[in-house]
C-alpha positions in Angstrom: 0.0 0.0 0.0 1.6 3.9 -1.0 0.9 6.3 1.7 -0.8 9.4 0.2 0.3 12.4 2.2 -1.2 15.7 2.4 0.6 18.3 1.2 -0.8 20.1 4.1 2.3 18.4 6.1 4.8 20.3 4.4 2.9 24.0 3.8 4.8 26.6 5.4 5.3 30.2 5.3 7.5 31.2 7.8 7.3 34.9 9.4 10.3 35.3 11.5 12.9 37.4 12.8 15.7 38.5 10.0 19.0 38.2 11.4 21.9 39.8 10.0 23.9 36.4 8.2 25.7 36.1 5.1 27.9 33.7 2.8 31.5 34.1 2.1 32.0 36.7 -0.6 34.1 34.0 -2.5 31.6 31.0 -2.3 28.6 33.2 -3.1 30.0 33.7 -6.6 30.7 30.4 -6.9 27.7 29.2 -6.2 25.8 32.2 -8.4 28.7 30.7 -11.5 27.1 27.5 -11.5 26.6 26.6 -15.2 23.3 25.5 -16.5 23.8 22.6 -17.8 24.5 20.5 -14.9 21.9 21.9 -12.5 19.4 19.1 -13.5 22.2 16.3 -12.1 22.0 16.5 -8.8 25.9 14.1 -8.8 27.1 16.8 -11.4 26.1 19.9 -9.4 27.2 19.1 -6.0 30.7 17.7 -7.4 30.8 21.6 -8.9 29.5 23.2 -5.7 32.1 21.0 -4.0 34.9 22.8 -5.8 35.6 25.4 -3.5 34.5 24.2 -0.7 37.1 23.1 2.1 35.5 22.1 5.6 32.6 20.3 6.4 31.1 23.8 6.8 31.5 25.2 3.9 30.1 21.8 1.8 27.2 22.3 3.8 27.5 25.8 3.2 27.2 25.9 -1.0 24.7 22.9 -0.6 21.7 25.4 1.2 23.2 28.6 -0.6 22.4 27.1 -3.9 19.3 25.2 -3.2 18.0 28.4 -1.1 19.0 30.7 -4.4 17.4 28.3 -7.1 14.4 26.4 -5.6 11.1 28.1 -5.2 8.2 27.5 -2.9 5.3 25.8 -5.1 2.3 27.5 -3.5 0.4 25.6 -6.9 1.3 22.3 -5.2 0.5 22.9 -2.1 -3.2 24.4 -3.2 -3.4 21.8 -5.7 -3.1 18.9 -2.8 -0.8 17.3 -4.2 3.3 17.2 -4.5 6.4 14.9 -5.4 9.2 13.8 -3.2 11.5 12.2 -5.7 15.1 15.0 -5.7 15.2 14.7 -9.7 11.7 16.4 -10.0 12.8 19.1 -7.5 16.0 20.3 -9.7 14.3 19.9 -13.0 11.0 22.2 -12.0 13.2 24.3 -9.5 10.3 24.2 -7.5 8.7 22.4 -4.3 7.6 22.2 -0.9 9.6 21.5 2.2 9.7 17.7 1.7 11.5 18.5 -1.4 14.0 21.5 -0.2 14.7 18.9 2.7 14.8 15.8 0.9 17.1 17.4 -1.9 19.8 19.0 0.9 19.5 16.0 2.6 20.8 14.2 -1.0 23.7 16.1 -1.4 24.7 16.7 1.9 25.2 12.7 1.2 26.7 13.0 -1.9 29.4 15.5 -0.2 29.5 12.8 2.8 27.8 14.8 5.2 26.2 13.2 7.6 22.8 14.6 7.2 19.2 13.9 8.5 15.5 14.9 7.8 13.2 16.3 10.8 9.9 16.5 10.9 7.3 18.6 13.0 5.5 21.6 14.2 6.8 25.3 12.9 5.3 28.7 13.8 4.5 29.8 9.9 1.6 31.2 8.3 -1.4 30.7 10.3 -0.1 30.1 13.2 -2.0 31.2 16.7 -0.2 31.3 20.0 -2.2 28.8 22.1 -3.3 26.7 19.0 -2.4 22.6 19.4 -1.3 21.7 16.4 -3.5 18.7 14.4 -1.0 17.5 12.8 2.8 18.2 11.6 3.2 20.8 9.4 6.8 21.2 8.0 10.0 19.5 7.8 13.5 20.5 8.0 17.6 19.4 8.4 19.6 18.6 10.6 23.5 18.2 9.5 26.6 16.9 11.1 29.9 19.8 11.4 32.7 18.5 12.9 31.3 16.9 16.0 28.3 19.0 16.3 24.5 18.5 15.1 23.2 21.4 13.8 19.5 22.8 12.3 19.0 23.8 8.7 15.8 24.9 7.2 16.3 25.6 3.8 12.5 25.9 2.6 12.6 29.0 5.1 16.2 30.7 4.3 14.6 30.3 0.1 12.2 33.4 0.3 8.5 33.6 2.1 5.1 34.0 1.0 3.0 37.4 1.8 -0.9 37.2 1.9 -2.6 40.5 0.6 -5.7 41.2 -1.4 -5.1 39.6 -4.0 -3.5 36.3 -2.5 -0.4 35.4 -1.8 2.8 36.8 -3.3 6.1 35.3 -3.6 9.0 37.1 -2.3 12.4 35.2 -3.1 15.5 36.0 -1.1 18.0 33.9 0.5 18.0 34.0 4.4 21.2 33.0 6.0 19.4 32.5 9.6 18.4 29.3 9.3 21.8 27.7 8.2 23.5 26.0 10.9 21.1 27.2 13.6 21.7 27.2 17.0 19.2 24.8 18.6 17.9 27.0 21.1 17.2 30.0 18.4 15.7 27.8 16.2 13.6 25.7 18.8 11.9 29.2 19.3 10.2 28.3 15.4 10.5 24.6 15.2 9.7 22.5 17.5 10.5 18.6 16.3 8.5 15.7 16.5 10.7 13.3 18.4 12.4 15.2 21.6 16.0 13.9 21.1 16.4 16.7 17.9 15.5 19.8 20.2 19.2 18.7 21.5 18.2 19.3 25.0 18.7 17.2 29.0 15.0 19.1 29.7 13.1 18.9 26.4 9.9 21.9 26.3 6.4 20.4 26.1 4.1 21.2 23.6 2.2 23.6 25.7 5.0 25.6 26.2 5.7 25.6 22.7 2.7 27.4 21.3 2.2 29.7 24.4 5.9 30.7 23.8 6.2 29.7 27.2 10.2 28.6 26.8 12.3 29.6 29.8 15.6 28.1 29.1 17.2 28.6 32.6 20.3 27.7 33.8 21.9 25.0 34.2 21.0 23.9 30.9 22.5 21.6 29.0 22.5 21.5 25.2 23.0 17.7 23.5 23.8 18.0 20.3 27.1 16.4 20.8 27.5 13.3 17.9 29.0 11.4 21.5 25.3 12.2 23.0 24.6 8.2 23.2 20.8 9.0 22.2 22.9 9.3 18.4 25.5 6.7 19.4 22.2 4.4 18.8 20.0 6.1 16.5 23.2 6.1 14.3 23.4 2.2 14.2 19.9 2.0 12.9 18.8 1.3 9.2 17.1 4.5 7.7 13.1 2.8 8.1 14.3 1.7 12.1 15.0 5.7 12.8 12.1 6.9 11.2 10.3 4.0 13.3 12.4 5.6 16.6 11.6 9.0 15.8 7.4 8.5 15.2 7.5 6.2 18.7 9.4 9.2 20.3 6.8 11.9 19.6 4.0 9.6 19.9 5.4 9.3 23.7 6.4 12.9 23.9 2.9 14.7 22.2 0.2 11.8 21.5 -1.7 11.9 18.5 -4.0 10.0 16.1 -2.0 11.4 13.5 1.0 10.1 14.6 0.1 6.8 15.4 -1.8 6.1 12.1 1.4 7.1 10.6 3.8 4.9 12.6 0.9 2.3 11.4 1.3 2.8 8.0 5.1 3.0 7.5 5.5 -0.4 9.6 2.8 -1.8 7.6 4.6 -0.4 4.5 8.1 -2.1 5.8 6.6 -5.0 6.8 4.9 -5.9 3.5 8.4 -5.4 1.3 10.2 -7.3 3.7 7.2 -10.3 3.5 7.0 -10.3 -0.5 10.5 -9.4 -1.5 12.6 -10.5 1.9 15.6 -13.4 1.1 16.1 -14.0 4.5 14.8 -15.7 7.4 15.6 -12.4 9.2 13.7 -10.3 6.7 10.8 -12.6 6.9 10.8 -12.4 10.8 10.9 -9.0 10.9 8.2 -8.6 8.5 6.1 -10.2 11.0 7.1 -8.0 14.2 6.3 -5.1 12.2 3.0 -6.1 11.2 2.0 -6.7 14.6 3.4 -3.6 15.5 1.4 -2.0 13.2 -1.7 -3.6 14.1 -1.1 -2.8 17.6 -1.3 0.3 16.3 -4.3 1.0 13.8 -6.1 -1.0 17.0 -5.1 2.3 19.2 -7.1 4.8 16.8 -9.9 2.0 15.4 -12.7 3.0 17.7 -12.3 6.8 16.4 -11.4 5.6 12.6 -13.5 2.5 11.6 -11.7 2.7 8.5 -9.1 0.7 10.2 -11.0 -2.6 10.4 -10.3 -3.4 6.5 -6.4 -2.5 7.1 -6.7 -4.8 10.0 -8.2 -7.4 8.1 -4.9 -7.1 5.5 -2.5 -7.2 8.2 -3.6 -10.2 9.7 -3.1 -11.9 5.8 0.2 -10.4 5.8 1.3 -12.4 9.4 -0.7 -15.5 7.9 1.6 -15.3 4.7 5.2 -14.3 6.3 4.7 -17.5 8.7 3.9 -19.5 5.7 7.2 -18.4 3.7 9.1 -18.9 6.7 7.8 -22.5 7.8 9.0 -22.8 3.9 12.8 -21.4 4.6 
């Protein structure tokens, strides 16, 4: 089964503070000399951006100057309800929504071997109300390894921002330097994550004191965005579908939601049927089946409120029933 996601996920105009923050003189034109013909491959145009780029800072540096200068917000998409996540689309149509200005840095942070990961969850953008609960997650950002730091990028924000007047809204394009290589604690006040291990902090905020912008960060405080921080020691080891799993179970714990848990339900039930149809391995095949019950266990939480459910339960039990067959067969 293919997730659809709303597009409503990854919708957000962000109204901030503007902080004075700018490139290196030297890597700006660079970046700005990039030739044409190789901004449609993403290998070609990171290997170029790469160039002049010596630290770890600077790679990631080029990377969100670039993307932030060239990709647009698609407003059409977002309206439209519907978007694309694969990076190839993204550089071809210069244009997307946070899942794709994430998705693409996240690609060629990689590509520059950069550790590099994408976070989801709850930003203070357009339409935001202090004392609001959020229904659901509404944007998505980066978070990238320098030297032995973690560190928060939003590129969709630093690409330009959206202004509502009478006769909609109106694109402005500009790139913002501010949310490069955030420091946690500015850019918690904005973005507050899904899974409480990326707000890098001992004392994570709740929710509540999120959206009445009711953070007091008083001493001592302790920031963990260390890469030795043994929550990342572990989360490191995982395969890429085993942190997503970590991080949904996390926020689930930290900010309960239907929407999270039908979410964690679907990507598990996702995993688990690749792993039964196309696994090799006894392994595979065994861990088809834990995820399946660990999805059921969760489409079971939100049944009584989404009788929808009952069908997917009915699949999921077919699934088990058909892993232990090709495993009494192995």
């Amino acid at each position: 089964m293919k997730m659809k996601t709303s597009l409503s996920l990854f919708f957000l105009v962000f109204v901030g503070i503007t902080l004075p923050a700018q490139i290196n003189s030297a890597l700006a034109l660079h970046v700005r000399n990039t030739p044409d013909s190789i901004e449609t491959n993403v290998e070609a145009l990171t290997a170029y951006l790469l160039r002049e780029a010596g630290s770890d800072r600077e790679k990631a540096e080029v990377i969100f100057y670039w993307i932030t200068n060239n990709i647009e917000y698609d407003i059409e998409a977002y309206f439209e309800d519907v978007y694309f996540e694969n990076f190839e689309e993204t550089l071809a149509r210069k244009r997307g929504v946070c899942v794709n200005f994430t998705s693409l840095f996240k690609k060629m942070c990689e590509i520059a071997k950069l550790e590099c990961y994408e976070v989801s969850g709850y930003a203070k953008g357009y339409g935001f109300e202090k004392g609001t609960y959020y229904a659901q997650v509404n944007h998505k950002w980066n978070v990238v390894r320098i030297d032995s730091l973690y560190l928060c990028v939003d590129p969709t924000w630093g690409s330009g921002s959206y202004e509502e007047n009478s006769y909609g809204f109106e694109y402005k394009k500009g790139t913002s330097m501010e949310y490069f290589l955030a420091n946690p604690l500015s850019f918690l006040l904005e973005h507050l994550p899904v899974d409480p291990k990326w707000q890098f902090l001992e004392r994570p905020i709740k929710m509540e004191d999120f959206i009445w912008a009711k953070m007091e960060f008083t001493p001592p405080l302790k920031e963990n965005n260390h890469v030795s921080d043994q929550a990342f020691v572990r989360y490191r080891k995982l395969t890429l579908i085993d942190q997503r799993i970590d991080d949904l179970e996390n926020g689930i714990a930290f900010y309960r939601s239907d929407y999270l848990i039908e979410h964690l339900a679907i990507l598990c039930y996702q995993e688990a049927y690749e792993l039964s149809t196309k696994g090799t391995t006894k392994e595979e095949v065994e861990k088809s089946i834990a995820l399946y019950q660990k999805s059921l266990e969760n489409f079971r939480e939100i049944e009584i409120s989404n009788p929808k459910y009952k069908t997917q339960i009915g699949h999921i039990a077919d699934g088990i029933t058909y892993s232990k067959y090709r495993l009494g067969r192995m």
